[in-house]
N, C-alpha and C positions, 0 to 999 in steps of 0.2 A: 675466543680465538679460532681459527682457520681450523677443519678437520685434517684428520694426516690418515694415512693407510693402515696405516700401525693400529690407529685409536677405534677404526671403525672395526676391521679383523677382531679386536681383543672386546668390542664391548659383548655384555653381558646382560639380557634378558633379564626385568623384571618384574614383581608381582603387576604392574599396569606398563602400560605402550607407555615406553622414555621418548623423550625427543633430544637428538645429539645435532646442534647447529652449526654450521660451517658459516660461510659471508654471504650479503644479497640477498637475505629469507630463503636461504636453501638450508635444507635441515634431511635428517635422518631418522626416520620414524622406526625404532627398537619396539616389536611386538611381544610378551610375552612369550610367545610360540618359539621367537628367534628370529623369525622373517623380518628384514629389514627393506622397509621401502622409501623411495626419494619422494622429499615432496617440498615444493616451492608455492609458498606465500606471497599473496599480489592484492592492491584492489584496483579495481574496476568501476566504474560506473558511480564510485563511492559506498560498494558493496567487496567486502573483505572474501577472497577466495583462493581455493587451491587446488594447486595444481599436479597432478602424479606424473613423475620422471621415470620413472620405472624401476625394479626390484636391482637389489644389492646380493652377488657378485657381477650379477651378470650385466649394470651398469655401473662404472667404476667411478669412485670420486669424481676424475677427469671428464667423467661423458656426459657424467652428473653437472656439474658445473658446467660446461657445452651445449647443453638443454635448456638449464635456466638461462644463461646467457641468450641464446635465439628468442627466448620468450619475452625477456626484458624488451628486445628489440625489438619485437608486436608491440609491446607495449607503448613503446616509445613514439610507434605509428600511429596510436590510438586502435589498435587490435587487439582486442580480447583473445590470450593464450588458449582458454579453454574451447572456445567458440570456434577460433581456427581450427583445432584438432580433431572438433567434431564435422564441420567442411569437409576438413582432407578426408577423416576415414568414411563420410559420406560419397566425394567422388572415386573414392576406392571402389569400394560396393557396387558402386552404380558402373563402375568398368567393368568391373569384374560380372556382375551381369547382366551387360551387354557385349562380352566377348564373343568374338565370333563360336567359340562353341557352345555357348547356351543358346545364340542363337541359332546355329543350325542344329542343333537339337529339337531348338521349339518347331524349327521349319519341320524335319523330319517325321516328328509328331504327329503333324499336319498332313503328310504325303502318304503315310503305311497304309492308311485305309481303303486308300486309291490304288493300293500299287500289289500285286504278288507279293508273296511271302520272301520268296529267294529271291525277288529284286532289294525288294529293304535291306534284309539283310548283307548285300553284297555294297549298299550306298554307304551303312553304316560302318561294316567291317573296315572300305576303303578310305570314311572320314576320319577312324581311330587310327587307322595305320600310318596314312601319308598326309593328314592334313592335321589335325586336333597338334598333333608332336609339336609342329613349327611355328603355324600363328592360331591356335586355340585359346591361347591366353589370353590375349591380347583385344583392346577395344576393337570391335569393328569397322568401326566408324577410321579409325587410324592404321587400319591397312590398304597399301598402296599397293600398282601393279610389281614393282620388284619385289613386294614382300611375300608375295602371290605368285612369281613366277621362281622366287627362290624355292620354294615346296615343289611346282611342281615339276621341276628342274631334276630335284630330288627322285621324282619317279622316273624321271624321261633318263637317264642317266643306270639306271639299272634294264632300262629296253623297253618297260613299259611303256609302249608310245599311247596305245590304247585305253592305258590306264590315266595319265596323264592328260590325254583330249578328255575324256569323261571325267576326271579332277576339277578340270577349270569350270567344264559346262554345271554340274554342280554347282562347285562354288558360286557362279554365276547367279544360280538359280538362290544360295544364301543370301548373297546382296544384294538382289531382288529384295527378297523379304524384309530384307535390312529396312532396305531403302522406305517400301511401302508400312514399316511400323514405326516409322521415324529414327529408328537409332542408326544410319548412316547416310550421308550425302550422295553415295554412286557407286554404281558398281565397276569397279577398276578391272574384272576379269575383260571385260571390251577391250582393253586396251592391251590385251594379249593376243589378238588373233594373228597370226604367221608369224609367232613365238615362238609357237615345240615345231618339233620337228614332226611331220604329216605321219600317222600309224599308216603301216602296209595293209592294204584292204586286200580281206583275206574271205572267199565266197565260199558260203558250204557247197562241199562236193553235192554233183548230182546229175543225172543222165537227162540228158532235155534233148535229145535225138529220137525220134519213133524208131527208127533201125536198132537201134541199142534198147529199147524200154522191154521189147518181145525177151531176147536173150536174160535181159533181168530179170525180169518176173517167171518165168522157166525156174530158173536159178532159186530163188525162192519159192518158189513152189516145190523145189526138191529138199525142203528141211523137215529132218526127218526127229526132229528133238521134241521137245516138250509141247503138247496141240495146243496149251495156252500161246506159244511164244509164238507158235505156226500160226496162230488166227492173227497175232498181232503185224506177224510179217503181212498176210494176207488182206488184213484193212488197211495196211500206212499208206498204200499207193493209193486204198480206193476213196477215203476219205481226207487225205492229206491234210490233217490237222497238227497242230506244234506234238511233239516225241509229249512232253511229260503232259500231255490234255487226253493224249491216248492211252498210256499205262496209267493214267490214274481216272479213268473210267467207272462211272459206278451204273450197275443194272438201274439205279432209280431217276437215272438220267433216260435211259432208252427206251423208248416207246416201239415195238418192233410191229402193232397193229397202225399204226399211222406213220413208220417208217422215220421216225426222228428221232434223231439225239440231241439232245437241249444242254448245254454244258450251261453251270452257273457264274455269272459274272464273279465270285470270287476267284475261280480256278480260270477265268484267260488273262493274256496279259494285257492287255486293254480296259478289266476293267466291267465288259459289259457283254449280257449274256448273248449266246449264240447258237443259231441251229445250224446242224446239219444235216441235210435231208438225207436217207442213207436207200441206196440204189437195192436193186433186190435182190444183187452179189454182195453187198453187203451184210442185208436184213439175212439170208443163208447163212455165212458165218456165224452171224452173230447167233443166232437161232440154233447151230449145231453146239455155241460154244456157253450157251444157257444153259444146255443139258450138263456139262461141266460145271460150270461156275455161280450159276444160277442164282443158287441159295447163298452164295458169299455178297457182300457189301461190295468188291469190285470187280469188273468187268476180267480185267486181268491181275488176277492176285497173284503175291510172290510164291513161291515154292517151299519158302521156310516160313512164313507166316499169312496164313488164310488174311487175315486181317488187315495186312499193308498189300499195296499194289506193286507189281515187276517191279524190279531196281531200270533205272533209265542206261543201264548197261547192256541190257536182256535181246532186245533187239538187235544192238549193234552189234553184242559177242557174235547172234547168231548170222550176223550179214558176212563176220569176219570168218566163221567157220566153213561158211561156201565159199569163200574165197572173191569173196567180193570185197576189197579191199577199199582205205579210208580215201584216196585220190577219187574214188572212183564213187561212192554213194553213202551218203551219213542219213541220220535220222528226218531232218530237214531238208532233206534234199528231196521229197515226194513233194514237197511244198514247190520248188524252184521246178521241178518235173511238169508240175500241172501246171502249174501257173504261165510256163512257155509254150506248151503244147496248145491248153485250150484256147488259147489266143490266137499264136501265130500260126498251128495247124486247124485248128477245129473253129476258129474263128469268131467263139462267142464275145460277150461284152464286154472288155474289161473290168466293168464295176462290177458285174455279177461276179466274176474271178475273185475281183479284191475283197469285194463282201464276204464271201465263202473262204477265203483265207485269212478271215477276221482281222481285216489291216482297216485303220481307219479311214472310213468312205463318207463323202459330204456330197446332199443332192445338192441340186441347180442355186441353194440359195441358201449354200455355205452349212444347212443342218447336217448333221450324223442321222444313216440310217437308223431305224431302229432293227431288231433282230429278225423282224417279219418279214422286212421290204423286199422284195422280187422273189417272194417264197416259193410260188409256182415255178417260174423263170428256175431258178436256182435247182428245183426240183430235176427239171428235165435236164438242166446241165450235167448234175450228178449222175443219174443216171445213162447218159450220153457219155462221161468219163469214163464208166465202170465196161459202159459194152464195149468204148473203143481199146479199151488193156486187155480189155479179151480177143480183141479182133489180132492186138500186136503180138499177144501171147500165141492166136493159132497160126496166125503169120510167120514166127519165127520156130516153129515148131514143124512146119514143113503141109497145114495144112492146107487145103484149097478151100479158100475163103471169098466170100463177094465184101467189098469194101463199105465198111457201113455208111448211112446220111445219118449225119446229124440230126434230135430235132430243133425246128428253131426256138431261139428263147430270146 
C-alpha cells in the first residue's frame, strides 16, 4: 500500500538498509545510520536501473512522488531518467564556467602582465564592485545590452560617469575575449554607445603660459623643507616624467656619467622601457642629491622608512605649503607644461615631445618607437628645456637676460 507521512517519520533503522515502497517503483531506502533516501526503479534499454530523488526530510513524500512522476514521463519519451540528469548538470557546469566572471577573470589573467600594478588592481577592485554583483553569474554568451546597461546604470546613477565609461569599455574588452574563444556570439557593449551619460572632462591643473612658468619655479625654488622633497620639486619641471616614475626612482637606474635615466618597462605605464636623457641641471641635482641618498636603493626615499620611496603626497603637500594651490599646478601638470611650451613656444617635433613623455608613438609605417629612437634629437631637446626654465626663472626674477636659441633637433 501507498506510504503515509505518519509511516515514514515513525520508521525505524535496521541492522541492514530496509526498503519502505510507496506506488510506481518509488521506494524509501532506511539506512542503518537513519538517513533515509528516495529512489525510483525503472528500466531502460532492457537494463534494470535506479534512480536517486533525493534525501528525506528535505524532500517530502509529495516532491518525492513529483520526481518520479517527471521521470516516468522521460520515460515515456524514450528518455533515459538518469542520462537526462546527467546532461542538465553537465550544461550547468558548462554555464557556470563560461560565466561572464570566469571569463573575465581568465581575460584579466591575461592583461596583469602587461599592465602596472595599480592599473590591475583598480580593473579588478571595479569588476568585484560594480560588475561581478549583477551579471557575473550568468552565461556570457546570454547577456544582452539591457543586461549590461542595467550594471552600468548602476554606477552612472551614484555620479560615477567615469567609472561607468570605463565599465562598459572593459566589459567590451570581456566580450572581445568571449567572442574570440568561442564561448559568445558578440559583444553587446557596441550597442551601448550614447547610452551613459558623457563623464565631465576634467584636465590636470598646470601652467602652460612662459609669463607664469618664471614665477613658479621661483616659488619652488623657495622650499625650504626636507632636500629630498626639494630635489624632487626641482627635477618634476626639468624631467617631466608621470609623479609615481619620479618618487619611485632608484640610483640603479641613473647613470649620471652618461647622463641617463633608463626606467624599466615594469614601472611605466605603457609597458616599455624608456630613457630620459637628463640635462646637466638635472645631472647637478641629482649628483648633490647622491651625497644624501646615494647608498639607499631609492633615488627619493621616504622619511619613515630608507627602504620605500616618498608617499606620492610629498611633492604635492609641498606645492600646497608655498601656496600654490590644486587649480593652479598638480603633479602631472610639468607634463602638460612641457608638452605646450616645447611645441608651441620652442617649436621642436612633436614626436620627439610625445616620445619623451613616453605616450605611445608609431614611425611612418605604423611601428612603436623603440626606447633609443631620436636619442640624440631628444638629448638636445632636454637639455634646451632645462636652459629655457632657467631663462623664465632669471626672467621673472628681475634679471637681465639675452633670450636663449634653441638647438635644433
Amino acid at each position: 500500500m501507498p506510504l503515509t507521512d505518519t509511516a515514514i517519520r515513525t520508521a525505524k533503522p535496521g541492522i541492514k538498509t530496509i526498503k519502505l515502497f510507496d506506488e510506481r517503483a518509488l521506494f524509501l531506502q532506511v539506512a542503518p545510520s537513519g538517513g533515509k533516501w528516495w529512489r525510483f526503479n525503472y528500466r531502460f534499454g532492457g537494463k534494470h536501473k535506479t534512480l536517486a530523488l533525493g534525501v528525506y526530510p528535505d524532500v517530502s513524500l509529495k516532491l518525492a512522488r513529483e520526481r518520479r512522476d517527471a521521470a516516468r514521463r522521460l520515460l515515456a519519451e524514450g528518455v533515459d531518467p538518469s542520462e537526462n540528469r546527467k546532461a542538465h548538470k553537465a550544461a550547468l557546469a558548462g554555464r557556470a564556467a563560461n560565466s561572464f566572471e570566469v571569463v573575465a577573470r581568465e581575460w584579466l589573467a591575461k592583461q596583469v602582465p602587461t599592465w602596472a600594478k595599480s592599473h590591475a588592481v583598480k580593473v579588478d577592485a571595479m569588476l568585484e564592485r560594480d560588475i561581478y554583483p549583477y551579471i557575473g553569474a550568468r552565461p556570457v554568451a546570454a547577456i544582452n545590452a539591457p543586461d549590461l546597461l542595467d550594471a552600468l546604470r548602476r554606477i552612472e546613477s551614484r555620479g560615477a560617469l567615469d567609472t561607468a565609461k570605463r565599465a562598459r569599455q572593459t566589459a567590451g574588452q570581456i566580450f572581445r575575449y568571449a567572442v574570440a574563444t568561442g564561448r559568445a556570439e558578440r559583444d553587446p557593449s557596441g550597442d551601448l554607445r550614447g547610452a551613459l551619460a558623457p563623464p565631465v572632462q576634467h584636465h590636470f591643473a598646470a601652467v602652460t603660459e612662459p609669463k607664469e612658468v618664471g614665477p613658479l619655479l621661483i616659488a619652488m625654488d623657495g622650499y625650504h623643507g626636507s632636500p629630498i622633497v626639494r630635489a624632487a620639486l626641482r627635477l618634476a619641471p626639468i624631467v617631466f616624467v608621470r609623479p609615481g616614475e619620479l618618487r619611485k626612482a632608484r640610483w640603479a637606474e641613473v647613470d649620471l656619467e652618461t647622463a641617463e635615466w633608463r626606467i624599466p618597462a615594469e614601472r611605466m605605464k605603457v609597458r616599455q622601457p624608456h630613457i630620459v636623457p637628463l640635462s646637466t641641471q638635472a645631472v647637478d641635482i641629482l649628483r648633490e642629491l647622491n651625497l644624501l641618498t646615494g647608498h639607499f636603493e631609492f633615488v627619493f626615499p621616504s622619511a619613515r622608512s630608507r627602504k620605500r620611496p616618498m608617499s606620492d603626497n610629498a611633492v604635492l603637500a609641498a606645492m600646497r605649503r608655498m601656496g600654490i594651490d590644486k587649480e593652479t599646478m598638480c603633479g602631472h601638470g610639468f607634463r602638460a607644461m612641457a608638452r605646450t611650451i616645447l611645441d608651441e613656444v620652442l617649436n621642436y617635433r612633436v614626436d620627439l615631445i610625445e616620445h619623451q613623455l613616453a605616450h605611445a608613438v608609431k614611425d611612418a609605417n605604423g611601428r612603436a618607437y623603440n626606447r633609443t629612437a631620436h636619442l640624440d634629437a631628444r638629448k638636445l631637446m632636454m637639455q634646451g628645456w632645462s636652459d629655457y626654465l632657467d631663462l623664465l626663472r632669471h626672467q621673472a626674477a628681475g634679471l637681465n637676460v639675452v633670450p636663449m636659441k634653441r638647438a635644433s633637433a
